[in-house]
N, C-alpha and C positions, 0 to 999 in steps of 0.2 A: 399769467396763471396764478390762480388765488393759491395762499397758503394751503388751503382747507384742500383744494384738488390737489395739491404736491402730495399730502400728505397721504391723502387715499390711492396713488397712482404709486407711491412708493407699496403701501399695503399689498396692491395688486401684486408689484413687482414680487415682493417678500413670498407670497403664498405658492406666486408661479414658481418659485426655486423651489422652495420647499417640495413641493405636489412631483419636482422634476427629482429633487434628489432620493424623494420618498422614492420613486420609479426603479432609478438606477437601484436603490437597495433591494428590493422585490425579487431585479429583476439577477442580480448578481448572487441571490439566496440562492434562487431559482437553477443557477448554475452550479455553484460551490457545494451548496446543503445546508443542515443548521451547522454551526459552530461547536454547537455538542451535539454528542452522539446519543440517540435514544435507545430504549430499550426494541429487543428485534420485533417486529409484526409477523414476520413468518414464521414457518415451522423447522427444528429441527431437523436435518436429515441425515447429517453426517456427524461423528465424533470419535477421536482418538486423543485418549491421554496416556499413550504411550508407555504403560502401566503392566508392563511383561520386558523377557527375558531377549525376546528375537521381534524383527520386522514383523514377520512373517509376508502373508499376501497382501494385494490391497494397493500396492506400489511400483512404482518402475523408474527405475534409475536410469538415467540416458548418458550420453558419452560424453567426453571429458574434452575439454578445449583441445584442438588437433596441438598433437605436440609438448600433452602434461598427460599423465597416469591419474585416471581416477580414485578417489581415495573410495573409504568404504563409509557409509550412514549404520550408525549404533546405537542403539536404545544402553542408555545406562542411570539409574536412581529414577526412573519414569520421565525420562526425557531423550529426545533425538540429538545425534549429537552430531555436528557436520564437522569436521575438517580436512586441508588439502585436499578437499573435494575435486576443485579445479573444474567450477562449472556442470559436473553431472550431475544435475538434477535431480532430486528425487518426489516424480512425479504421481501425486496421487489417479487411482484410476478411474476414482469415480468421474465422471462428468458434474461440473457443474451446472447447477439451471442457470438459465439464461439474466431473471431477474433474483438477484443472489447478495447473502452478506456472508464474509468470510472472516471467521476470528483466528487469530494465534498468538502464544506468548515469545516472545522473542528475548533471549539473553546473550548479548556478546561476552564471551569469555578473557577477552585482552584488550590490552590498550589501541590495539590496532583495526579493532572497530569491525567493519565489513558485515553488516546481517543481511543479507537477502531473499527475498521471496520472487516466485513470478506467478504471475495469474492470467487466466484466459488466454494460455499458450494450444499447443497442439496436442500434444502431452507426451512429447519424445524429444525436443531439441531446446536446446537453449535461445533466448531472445525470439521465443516465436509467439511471445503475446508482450505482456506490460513490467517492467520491472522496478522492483521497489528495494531498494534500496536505502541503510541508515548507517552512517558513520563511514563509506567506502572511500578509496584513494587514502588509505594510511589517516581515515577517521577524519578526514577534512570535508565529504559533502553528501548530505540526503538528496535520493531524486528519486522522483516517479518517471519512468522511461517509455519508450514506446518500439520495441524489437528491438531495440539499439542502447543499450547505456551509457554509450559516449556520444550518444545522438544531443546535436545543438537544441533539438527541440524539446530535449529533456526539461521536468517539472523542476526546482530548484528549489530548497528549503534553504534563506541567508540566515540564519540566525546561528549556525557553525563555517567554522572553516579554518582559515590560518591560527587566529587566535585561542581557538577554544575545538576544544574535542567535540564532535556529533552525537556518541553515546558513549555512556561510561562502562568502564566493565565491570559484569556482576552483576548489571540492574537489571533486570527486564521489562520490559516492553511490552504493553498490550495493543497488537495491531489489527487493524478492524478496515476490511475492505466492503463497498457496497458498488454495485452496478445495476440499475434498473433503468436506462435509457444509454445515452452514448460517452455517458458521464463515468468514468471512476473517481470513486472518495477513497481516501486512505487516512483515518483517524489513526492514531498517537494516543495510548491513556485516556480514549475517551474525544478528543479534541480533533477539530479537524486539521490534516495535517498539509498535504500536497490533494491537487485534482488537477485529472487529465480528461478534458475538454476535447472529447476526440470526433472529429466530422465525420470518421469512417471507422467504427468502432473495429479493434480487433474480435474474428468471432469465434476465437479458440474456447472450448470449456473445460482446462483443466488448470490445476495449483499446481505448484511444484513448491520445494526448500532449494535452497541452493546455497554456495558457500564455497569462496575461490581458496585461499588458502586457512585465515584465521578461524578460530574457534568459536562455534554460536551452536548455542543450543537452543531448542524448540520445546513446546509442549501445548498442551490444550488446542488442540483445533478441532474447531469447530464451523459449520458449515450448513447455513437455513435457507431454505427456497420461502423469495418474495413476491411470489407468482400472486397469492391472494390480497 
């Protein structure tokens, strides 16, 4: 074989990768999302910046791990404040739409990390939709869960753990969930963080706060349908 044909056969070769890895990127967008989070296309529906004295309505706190005492959810300086919760929930009532972005600000108050949310639950028990989690297990691991948070099949963020803390305390968090097919995204400040890739989407539509024993407070949620 001539030089001349090596050298175009190799061409070939180059382009066929290319066009191939071109693919796999497309096609792993296609799953994951962009990288950055854009501004929302839907519409506002829901919003509470926790800017009063009491809860009042609008919520429903559900029961406390069997075997631990519910603590109580407080509004105080315009923020939610969770601790020794121990799992009860407190479950907003609205339903979510079905194709939905969900914001909230997130503040752990201690070295001991633990913020948690759950989404697209039932809107009364714990683990009955997706759990997200930042800083839990004494601030050693983020995950996105699936009714289970010690489930193996858990989402896993490696970039904390033994060596280094998950989240600091003090900072807050701006957390940002979207679902418009059987995908959940869970952006971080904007960035995309964990995704759960679910063959059988859970089809609960409600939020909840949550928070086992450590200190995390909440604010800003907000809540757009991306029906259009």
């Amino acid at each position: 074989m001539s030089p001349k044909s090596n050298a175009k056969r190799l061409l070939v070769m180059v382009a066929s990768v290319a066009a191939f890895l071109g693919f796999v990127v497309v096609l792993v967008s296609m799953v994951h999302g962009p990288r950055e989070l854009t501004a929302p296309a839907g519409k506002l529906i829901f919003e509470d910046t926790f800017e009063r004295s009491e809860l009042g309505a609008g919520y429903t706190q559900s029961s406390a791990d069997v075997g631990h005492a519910a603590g109580t959810w407080k509004l105080q300086d315009g923020r939610l404040i969770g601790e020794n919760i121990h799992n009860a929930g407190l479950w907003l009532d609205r339903p979510l739409p079905e194709r939905v972005r969900l914001e909230v600000d997130v503040r752990p108050e201690t070295d001991v990390g633990d913020a948690k949310v759950e989404i697209f639950g039932d809107g009364s028990h714990h683990q009955s939709g997706y759990i997200a989690i930042m800083g839990g297990w004494k601030n050693t691991v983020n995950c996105l869960a699936r009714q289970d948070e010690h489930s193996e099949e858990r989402k896993e963020d490696t970039r904390c753990g033994r060596n280094r803390q998950c989240v600091q305390p003090g900072t807050e968090y701006h957390w940002t969930f979207e679902r418009t097919d059987r995908v959940v995204r869970w952006y971080v400040d904007g960035q995309l963080f964990l995704v759960y890739d679910d063959a059988h989407p859970v089809a609960g539509r409600h939020f909840a706060f949550n928070v086992w024993e450590a200190k995390v407070t909440f604010d800003n949620l907000k809540v757009y349908d991306l029906s259009n």
